[in-house]
C-alpha positions as a Markdown table, in Angstrom:
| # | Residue | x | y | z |
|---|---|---|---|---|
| 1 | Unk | -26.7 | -6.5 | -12.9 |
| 2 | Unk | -30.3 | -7.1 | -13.3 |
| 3 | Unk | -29.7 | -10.4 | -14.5 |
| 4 | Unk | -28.6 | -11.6 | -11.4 |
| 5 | Unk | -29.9 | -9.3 | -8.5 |
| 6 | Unk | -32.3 | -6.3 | -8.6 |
| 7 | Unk | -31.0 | -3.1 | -6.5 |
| 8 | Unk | -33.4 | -1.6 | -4.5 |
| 9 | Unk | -32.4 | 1.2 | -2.3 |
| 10 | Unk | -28.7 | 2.6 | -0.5 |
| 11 | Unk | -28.3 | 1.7 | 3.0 |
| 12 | Unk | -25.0 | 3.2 | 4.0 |
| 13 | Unk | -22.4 | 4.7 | 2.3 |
| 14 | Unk | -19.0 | 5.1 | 3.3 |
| 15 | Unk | -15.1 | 6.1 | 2.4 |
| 16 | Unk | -14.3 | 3.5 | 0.3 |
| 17 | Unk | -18.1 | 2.0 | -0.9 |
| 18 | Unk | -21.8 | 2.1 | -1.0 |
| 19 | Unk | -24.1 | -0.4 | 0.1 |
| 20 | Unk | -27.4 | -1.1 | -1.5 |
| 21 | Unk | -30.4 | -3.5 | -0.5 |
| 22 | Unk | -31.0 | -6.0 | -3.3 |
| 23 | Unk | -32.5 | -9.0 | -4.4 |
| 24 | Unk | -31.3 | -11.9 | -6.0 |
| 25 | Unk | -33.4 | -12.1 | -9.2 |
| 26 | Unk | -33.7 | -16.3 | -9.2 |
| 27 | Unk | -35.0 | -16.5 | -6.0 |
| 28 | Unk | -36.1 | -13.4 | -4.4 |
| 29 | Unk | -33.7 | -13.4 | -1.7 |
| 30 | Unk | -32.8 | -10.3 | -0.2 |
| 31 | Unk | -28.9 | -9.5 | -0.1 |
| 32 | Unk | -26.7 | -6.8 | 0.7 |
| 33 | Unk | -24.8 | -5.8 | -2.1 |
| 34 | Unk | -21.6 | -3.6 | -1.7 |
| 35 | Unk | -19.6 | -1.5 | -4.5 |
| 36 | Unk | -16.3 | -1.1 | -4.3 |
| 37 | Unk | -15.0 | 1.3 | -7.1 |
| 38 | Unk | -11.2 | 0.3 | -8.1 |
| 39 | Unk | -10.0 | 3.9 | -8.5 |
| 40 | Unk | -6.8 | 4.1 | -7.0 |
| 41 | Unk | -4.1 | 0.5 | -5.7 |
| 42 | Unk | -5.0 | 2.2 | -1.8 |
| 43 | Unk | -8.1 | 1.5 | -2.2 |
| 44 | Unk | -8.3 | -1.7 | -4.5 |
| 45 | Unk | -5.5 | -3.5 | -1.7 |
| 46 | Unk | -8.0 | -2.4 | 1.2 |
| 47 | Unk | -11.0 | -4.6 | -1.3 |
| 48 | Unk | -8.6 | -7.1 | -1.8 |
| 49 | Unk | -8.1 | -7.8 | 2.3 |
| 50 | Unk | -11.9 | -7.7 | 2.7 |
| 51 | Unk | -12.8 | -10.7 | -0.2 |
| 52 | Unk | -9.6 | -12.4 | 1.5 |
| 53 | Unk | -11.2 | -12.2 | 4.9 |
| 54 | Unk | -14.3 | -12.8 | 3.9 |
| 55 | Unk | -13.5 | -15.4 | 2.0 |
| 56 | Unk | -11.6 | -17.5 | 4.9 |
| 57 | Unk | -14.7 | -16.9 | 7.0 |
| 58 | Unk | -16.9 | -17.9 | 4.3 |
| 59 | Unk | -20.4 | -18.9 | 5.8 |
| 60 | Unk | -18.9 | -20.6 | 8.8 |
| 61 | Unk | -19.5 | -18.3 | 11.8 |
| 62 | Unk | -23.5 | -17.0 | 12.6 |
| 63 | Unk | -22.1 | -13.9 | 13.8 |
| 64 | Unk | -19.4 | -13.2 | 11.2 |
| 65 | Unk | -21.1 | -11.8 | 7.9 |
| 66 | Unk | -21.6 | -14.3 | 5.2 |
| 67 | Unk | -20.5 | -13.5 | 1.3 |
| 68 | Unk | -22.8 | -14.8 | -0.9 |
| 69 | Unk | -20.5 | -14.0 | -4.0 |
| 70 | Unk | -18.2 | -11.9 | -5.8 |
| 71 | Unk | -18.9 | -9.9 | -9.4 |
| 72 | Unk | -16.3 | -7.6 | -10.9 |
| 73 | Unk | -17.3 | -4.9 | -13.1 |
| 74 | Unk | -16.2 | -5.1 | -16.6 |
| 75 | Unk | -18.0 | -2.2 | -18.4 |
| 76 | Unk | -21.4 | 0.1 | -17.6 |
| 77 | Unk | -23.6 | -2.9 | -17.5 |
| 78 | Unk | -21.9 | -5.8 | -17.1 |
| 79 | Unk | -20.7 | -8.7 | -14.5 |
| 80 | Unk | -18.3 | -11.3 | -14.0 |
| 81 | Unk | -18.3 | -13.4 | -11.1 |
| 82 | Unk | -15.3 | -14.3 | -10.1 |
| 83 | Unk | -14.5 | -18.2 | -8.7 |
| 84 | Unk | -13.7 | -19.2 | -5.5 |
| 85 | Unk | -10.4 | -18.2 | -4.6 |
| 86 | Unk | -9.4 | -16.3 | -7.9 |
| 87 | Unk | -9.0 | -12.4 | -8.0 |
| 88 | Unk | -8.3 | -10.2 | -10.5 |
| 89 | Unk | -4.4 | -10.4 | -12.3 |
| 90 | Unk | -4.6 | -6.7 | -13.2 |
| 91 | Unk | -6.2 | -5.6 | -9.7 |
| 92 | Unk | -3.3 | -7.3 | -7.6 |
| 93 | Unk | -1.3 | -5.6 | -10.2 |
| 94 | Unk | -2.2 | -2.2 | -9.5 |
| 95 | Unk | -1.5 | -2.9 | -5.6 |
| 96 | Unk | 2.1 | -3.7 | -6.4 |
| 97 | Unk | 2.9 | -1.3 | -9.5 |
| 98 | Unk | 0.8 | 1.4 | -7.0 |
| 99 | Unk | -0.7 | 2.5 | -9.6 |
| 100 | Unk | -4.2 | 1.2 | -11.3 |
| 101 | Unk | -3.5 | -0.8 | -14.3 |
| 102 | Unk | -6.0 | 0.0 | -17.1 |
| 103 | Unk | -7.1 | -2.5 | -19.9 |
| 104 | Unk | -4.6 | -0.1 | -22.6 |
| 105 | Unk | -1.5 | -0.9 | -21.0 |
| 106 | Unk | -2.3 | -4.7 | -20.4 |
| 107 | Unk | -3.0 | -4.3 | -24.4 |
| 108 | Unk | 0.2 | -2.7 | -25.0 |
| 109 | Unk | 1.9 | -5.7 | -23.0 |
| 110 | Unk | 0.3 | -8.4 | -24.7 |
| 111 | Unk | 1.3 | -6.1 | -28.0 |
| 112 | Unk | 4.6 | -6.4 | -27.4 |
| 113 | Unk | 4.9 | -9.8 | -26.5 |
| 114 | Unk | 3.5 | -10.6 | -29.4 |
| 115 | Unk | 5.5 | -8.7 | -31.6 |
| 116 | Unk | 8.7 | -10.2 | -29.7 |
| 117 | Unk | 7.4 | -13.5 | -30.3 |
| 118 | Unk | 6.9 | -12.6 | -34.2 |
| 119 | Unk | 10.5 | -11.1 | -34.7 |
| 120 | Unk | 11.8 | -14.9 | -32.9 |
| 121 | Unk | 9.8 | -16.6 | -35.3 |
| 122 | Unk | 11.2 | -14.2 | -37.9 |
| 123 | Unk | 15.2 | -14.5 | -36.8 |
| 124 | Unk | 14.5 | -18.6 | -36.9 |
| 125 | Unk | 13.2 | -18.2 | -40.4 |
| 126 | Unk | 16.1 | -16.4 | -41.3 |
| 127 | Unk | 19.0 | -18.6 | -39.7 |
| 128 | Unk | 16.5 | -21.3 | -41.3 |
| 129 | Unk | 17.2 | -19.9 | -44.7 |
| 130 | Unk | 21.2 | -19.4 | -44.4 |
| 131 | Unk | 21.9 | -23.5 | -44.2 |
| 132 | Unk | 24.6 | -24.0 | -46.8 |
| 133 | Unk | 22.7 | -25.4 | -49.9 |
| 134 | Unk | 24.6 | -28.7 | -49.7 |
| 135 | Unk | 22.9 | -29.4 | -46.4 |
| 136 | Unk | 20.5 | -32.5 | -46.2 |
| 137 | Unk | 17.0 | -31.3 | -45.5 |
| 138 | Unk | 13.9 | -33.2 | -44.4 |
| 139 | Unk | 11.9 | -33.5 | -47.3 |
| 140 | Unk | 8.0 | -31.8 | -46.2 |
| 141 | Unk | 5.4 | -33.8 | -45.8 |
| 142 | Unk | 2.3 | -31.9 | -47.9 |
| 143 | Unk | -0.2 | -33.8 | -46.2 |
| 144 | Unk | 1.1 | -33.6 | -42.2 |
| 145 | Unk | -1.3 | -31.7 | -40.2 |
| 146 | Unk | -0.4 | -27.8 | -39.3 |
| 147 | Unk | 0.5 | -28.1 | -35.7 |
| 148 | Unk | -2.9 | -25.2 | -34.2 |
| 149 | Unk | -1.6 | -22.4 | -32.2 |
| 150 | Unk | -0.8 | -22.2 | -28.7 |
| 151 | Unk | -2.9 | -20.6 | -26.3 |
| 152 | Unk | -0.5 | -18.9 | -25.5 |
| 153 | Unk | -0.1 | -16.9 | -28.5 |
| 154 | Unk | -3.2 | -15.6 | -28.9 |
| 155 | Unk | -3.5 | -13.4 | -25.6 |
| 156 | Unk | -7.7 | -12.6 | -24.4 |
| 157 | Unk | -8.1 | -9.0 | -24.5 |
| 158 | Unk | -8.0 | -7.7 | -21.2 |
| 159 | Unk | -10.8 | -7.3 | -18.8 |
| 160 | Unk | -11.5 | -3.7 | -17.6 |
| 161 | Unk | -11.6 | -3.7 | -13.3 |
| 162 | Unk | -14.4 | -1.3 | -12.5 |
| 163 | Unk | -15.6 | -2.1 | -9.2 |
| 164 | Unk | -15.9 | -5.2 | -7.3 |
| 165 | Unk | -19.3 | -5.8 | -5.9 |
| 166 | Unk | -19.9 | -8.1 | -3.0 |
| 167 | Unk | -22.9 | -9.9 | -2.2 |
| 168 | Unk | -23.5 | -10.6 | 1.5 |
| 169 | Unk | -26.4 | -11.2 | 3.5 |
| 170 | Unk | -28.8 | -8.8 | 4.5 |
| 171 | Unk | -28.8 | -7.5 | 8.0 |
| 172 | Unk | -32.4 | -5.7 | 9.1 |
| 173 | Unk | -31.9 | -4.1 | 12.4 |
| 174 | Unk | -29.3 | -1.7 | 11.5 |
| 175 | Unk | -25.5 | -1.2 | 13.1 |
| 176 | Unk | -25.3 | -1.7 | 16.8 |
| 177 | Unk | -25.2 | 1.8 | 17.7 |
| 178 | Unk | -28.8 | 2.2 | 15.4 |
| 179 | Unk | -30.3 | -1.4 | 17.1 |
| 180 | Unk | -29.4 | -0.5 | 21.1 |
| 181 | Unk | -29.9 | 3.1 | 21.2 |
| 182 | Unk | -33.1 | 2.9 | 19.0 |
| 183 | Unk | -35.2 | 1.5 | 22.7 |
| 184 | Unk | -34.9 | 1.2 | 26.6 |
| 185 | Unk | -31.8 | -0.6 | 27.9 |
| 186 | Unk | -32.4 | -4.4 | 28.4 |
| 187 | Unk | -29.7 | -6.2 | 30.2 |
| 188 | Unk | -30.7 | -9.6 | 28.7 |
| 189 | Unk | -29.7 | -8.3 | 25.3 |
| 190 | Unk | -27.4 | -6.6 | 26.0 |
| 191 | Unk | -25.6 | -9.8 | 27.7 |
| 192 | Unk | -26.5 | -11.6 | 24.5 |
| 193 | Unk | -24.8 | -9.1 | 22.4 |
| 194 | Unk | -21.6 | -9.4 | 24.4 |
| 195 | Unk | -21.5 | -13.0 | 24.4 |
| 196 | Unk | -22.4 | -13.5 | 20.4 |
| 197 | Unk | -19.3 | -10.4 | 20.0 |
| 198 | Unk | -16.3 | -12.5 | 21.8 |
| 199 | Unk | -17.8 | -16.0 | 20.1 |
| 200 | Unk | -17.3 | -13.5 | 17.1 |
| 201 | Unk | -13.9 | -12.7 | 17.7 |
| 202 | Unk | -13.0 | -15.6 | 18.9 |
| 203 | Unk | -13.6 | -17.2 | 15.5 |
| 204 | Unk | -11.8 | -14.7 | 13.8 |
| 205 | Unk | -8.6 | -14.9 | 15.5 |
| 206 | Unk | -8.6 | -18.7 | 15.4 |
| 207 | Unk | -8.4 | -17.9 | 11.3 |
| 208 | Unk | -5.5 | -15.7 | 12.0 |
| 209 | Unk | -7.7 | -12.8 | 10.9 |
| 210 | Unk | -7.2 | -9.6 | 12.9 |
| 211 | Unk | -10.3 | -7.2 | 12.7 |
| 212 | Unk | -8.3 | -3.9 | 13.0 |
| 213 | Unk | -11.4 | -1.4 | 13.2 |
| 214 | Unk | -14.3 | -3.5 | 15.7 |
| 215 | Unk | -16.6 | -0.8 | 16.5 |
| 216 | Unk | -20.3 | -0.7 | 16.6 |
| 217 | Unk | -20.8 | 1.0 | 13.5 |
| 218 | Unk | -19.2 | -2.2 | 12.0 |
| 219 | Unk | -21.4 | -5.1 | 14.1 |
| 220 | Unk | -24.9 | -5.5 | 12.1 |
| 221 | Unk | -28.1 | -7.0 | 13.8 |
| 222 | Unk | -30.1 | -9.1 | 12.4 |
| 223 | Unk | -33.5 | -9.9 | 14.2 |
| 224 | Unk | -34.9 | -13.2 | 14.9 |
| 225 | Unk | -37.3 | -14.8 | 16.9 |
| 226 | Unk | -35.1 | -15.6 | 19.6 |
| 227 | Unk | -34.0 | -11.8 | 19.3 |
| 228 | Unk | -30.7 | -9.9 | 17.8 |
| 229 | Unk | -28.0 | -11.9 | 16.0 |
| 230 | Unk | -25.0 | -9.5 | 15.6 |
| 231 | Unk | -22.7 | -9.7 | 13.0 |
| 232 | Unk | -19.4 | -8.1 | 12.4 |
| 233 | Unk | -18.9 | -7.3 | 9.4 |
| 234 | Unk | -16.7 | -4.2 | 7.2 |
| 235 | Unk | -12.9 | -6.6 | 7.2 |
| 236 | Unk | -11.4 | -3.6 | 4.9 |
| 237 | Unk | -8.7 | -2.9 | 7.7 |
| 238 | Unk | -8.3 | -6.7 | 8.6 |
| 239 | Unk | -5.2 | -8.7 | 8.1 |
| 240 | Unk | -4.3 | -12.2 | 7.9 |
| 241 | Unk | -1.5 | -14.4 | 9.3 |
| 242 | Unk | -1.0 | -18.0 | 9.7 |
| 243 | Unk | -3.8 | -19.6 | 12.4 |
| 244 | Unk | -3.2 | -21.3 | 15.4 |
| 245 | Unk | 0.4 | -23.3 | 16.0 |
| 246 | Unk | 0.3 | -25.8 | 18.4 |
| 247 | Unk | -2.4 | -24.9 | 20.1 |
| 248 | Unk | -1.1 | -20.5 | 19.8 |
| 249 | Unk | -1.8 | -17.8 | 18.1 |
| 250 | Unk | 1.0 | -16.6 | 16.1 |
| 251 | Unk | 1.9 | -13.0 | 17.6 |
| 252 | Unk | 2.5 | -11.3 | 14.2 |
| 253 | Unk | 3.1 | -7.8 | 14.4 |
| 254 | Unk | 1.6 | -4.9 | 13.0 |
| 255 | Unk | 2.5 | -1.1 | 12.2 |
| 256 | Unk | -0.2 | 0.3 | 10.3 |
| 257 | Unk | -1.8 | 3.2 | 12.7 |
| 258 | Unk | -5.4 | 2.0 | 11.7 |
| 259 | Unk | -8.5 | 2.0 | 13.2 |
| 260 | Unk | -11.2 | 4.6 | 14.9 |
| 261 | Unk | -10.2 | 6.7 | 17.3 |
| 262 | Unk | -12.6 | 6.1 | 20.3 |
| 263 | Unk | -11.7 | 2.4 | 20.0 |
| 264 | Unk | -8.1 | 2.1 | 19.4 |
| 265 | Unk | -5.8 | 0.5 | 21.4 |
| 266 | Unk | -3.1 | 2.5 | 23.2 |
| 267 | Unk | -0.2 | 0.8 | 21.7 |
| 268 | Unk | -1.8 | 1.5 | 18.1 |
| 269 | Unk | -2.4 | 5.1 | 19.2 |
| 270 | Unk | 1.8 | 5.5 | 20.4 |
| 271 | Unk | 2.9 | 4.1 | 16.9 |
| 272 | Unk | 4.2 | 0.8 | 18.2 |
| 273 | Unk | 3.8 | -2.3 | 16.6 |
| 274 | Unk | 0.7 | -3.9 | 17.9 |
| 275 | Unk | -1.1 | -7.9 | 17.9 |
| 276 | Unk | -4.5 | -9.1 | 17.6 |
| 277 | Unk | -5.3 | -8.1 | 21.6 |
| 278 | Unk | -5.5 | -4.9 | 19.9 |
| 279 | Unk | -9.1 | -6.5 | 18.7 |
| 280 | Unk | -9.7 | -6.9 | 22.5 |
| 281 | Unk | -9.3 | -3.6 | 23.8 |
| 282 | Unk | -11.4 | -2.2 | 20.8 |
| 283 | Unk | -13.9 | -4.9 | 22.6 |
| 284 | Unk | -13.6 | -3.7 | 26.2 |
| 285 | Unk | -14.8 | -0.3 | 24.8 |
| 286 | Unk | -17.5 | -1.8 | 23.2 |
| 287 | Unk | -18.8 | -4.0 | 26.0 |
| 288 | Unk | -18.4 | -1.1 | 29.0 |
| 289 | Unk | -20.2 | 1.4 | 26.2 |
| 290 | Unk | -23.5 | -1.0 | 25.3 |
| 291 | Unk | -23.8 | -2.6 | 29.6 |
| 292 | Unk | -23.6 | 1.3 | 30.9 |
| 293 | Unk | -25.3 | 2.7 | 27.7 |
| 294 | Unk | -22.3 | 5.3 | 27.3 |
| 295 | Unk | -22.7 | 7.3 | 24.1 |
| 296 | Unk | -20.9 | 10.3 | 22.9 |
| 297 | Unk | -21.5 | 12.7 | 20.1 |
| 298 | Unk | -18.4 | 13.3 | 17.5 |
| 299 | Unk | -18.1 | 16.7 | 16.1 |
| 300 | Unk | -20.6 | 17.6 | 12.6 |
| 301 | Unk | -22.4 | 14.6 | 13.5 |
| 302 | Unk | -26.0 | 14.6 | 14.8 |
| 303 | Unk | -26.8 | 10.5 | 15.6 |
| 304 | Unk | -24.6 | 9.3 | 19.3 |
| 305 | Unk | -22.2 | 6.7 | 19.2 |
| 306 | Unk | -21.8 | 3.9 | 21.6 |
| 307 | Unk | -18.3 | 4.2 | 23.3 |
| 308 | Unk | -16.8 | 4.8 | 26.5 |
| 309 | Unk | -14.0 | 7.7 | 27.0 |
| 310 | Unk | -12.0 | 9.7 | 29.5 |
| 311 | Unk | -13.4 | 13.2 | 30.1 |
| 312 | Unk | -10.7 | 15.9 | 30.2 |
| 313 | Unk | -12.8 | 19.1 | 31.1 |
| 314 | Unk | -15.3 | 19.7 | 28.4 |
| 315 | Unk | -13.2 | 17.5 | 26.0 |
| 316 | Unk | -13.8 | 13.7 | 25.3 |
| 317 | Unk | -10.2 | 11.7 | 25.0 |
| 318 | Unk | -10.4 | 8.1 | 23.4 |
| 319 | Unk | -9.9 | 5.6 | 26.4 |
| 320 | Unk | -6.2 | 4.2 | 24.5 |
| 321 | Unk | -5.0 | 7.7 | 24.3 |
| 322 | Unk | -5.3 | 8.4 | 27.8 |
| 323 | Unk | -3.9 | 5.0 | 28.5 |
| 324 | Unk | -0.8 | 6.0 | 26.2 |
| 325 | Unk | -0.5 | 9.1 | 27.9 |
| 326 | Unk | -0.7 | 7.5 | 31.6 |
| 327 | Unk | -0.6 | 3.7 | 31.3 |
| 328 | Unk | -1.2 | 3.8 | 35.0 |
| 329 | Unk | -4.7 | 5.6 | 34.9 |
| 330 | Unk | -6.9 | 3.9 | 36.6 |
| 331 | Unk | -10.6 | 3.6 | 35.2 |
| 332 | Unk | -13.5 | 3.6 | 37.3 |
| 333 | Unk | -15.8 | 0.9 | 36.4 |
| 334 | Unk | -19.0 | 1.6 | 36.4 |
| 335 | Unk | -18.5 | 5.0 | 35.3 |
| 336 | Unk | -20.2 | 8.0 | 37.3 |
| 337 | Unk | -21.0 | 10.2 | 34.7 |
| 338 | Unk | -23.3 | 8.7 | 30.9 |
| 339 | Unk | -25.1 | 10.6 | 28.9 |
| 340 | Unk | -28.2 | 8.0 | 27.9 |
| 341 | Unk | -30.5 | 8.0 | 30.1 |
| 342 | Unk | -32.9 | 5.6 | 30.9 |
| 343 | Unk | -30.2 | 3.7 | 32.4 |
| 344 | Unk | -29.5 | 0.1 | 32.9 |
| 345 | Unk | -28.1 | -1.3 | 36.3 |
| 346 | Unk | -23.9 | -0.8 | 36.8 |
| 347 | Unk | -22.1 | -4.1 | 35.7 |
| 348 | Unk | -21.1 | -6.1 | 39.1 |
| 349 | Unk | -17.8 | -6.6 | 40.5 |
| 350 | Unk | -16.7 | -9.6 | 38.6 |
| 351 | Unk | -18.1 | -7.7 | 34.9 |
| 352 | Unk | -15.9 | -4.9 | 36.1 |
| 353 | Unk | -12.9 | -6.8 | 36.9 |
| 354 | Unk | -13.3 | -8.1 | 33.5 |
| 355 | Unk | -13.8 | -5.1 | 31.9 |
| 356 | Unk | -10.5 | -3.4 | 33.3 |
| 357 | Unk | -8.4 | -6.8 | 32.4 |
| 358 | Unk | -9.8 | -5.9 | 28.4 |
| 359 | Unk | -8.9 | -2.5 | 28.7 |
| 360 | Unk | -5.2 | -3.0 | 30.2 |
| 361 | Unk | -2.4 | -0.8 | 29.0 |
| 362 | Unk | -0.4 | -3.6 | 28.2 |
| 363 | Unk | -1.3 | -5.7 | 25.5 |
| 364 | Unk | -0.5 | -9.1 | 27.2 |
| 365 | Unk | -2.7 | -8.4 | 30.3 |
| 366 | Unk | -5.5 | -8.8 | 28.2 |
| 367 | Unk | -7.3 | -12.0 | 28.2 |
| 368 | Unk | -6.8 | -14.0 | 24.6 |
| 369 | Unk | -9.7 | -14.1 | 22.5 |
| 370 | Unk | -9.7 | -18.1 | 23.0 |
| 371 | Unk | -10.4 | -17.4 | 26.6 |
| 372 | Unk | -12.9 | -14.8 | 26.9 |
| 373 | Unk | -16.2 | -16.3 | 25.7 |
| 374 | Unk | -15.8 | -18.5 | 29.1 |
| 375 | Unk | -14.9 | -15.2 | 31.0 |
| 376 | Unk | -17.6 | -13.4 | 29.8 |
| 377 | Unk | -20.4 | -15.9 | 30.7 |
| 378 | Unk | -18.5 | -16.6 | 34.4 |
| 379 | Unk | -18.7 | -13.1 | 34.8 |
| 380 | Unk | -22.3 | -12.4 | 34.0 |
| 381 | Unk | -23.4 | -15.8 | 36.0 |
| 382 | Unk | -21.0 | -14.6 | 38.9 |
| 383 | Unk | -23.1 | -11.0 | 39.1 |
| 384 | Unk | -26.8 | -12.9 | 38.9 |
| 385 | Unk | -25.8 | -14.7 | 41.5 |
């Protein structure tokens, strides 16, 4: 590893991986370097979607994270990087055997294909040597050439599959939860944020990719000069489907109950087989918690979260649970009750309006990801004014 980039310190550990601060050792950049250990096919098929993803997006969005590259793990102390657009045989192998196929069995494969091949060659020697005596034979030539051996026949030993590590670029202002509530409320950024999150999306879906799990814990901040660049990042949950036809999104379906609770959409939290505007909703969450500065504390953890909720007596309910539950409960936008003080002025009627239009029961009432960047900025210029 040191060859190639110098870890420095974790940053965030979660689930399925740890992330570490690095450098790259050629140039002294700093990177973000992720290890993914393949333990189990669950977990190696949930890496495999995230290089996909990531891959597709490659460095073409400023508020998408970039991968730099891709290493897999081979032994204690050594790397391979892997080349554009190849993965691992024996790691998409252990997705569909569901179990994790280890270097011994790929050996005792190769084994027996070899020893299959050498009883062939042994069968044709023998049928070889049973032609009638009186049969004309090809006399040898002693000084033709022996024909070398296909590649074929001589199988590589088998890499081992470790762990994948991904490089991406570094991000130094924390998750969005970390970045927002770490100062006062500023509705300039906060505007920005919004804006640079449905650009964000917006990209995504165009690729057919569909997030599964946006939540600020998964949008990263980079500072600049001309302040925060978010960046969604963590594509573990994503999925991928053919991109725009004719102008549409394809409406693939999907069953998988995925996702984090305060931020799922209602028809992922009744079981039903849900779209990409399930991205959207997990959006409308997002935006109504960072413009009202709504937080909420989970239970055994000790740092607030950004998200917006329906309170049921003392308890918090997740906004698409409630809306599963009575998909005629009506929200009210700006909420009466936050919990973060200082805080910032209510969004205006045309944010709001917005806002409940993202956070509709049904899926198709939401705007299309294609259509909100322009809603977003006609609402925010429609409240200035």
């Amino acid at each position: 590893m040191e060859e190639l980039y110098t870890l420095e310190r974790e940053v965030g550990r979660g689930s399925y991986g740890v992330v570490f601060e690095g450098h790259m050792a050629k140039t002294g950049q700093r990177v973000a370097i992720k290890r993914l250990p393949c333990s189990n096919p669950e977990c190696i098929e949930l890496y495999l979607q995230e290089l996909w993803a990531m891959r597709a997006t490659a460095k073409n969005h400023v508020n998408v994270i970039a991968l730099h590259s891709c290493l897999l793990q081979t032994g204690p102390r050594s790397l391979k990087p892997l080349k554009p657009g190849k993965v691992p045989p024996r790691l998409v192998e252990s997705v569909l055997k569901g179990s994790v196929v280890r270097a011994a069995q790929s050996q005792e494969r190769n084994d027996t294909q070899r020893r299959s091949s050498s009883v062939s060659r042994l069968q044709d020697r023998t049928k070889s040597s049973a032609f009638d005596s009186t049969t004309p034979q090809r006399p040898q030539n002693k000084a033709r050439k022996r024909p070398a051996p296909r590649e074929e026949e001589q199988p590589p030993t088998p890499l081992r599959c470790l762990a994948l590590w991904l490089v991406m670029e570094y991000c130094d202002g924390g998750d969005l939860n970390q970045y927002l509530l770490s100062g006062p409320p500023d509705c300039q950024r906060n505007h920005s944020v919004v804006r640079q999150l449905c650009s964000a999306v917006a990209f995504l879906h165009s690729l057919g990719i569909t997030h599964r799990d946006l939540k600020p814990d998964n949008v990263l901040v980079c500072i600049s000069q001309r302040g925060p660049v978010v960046k969604v990042a963590d594509f573990g949950l994503s999925k991928m489907s053919e991109g725009p036809v004719d102008g549409e999104l394809t409406r693939q379906h999907f069953s998988s109950t995925c996702g984090s609770d305060f931020y799922m959409a209602p028809e992922v939290w009744g079981g039903l087989t849900y779209t990409a505007q399930a991205d959207i909703f997990s959006l409308g969450v997002m935006f109504w918690a960072i413009l009202e500065r709504i937080t909420f504390l989970e239970e055994g953890a000790t740092q607030e979260q950004l998200g917006a909720y329906v309170c049921r007596g003392r308890w918090l309910m997740p906004l698409g649970e409630a809306l599963w539950e009575n998909a005629d409960l009506q929200l009210c936008i700006p909420m009466k009750f936050k919990r973060a003080p200082p805080l910032p002025p209510p969004p205006g009627p045309a944010m709001s309006s917005l806002l409940l239009d993202l956070l509709a029961s049904n899926p198709d009432a939401r705007p299309p990801a294609d259509q909100l960047e322009a809603r977003m900025s006609s609402a925010l210029k429609e409240d200035t004014h």
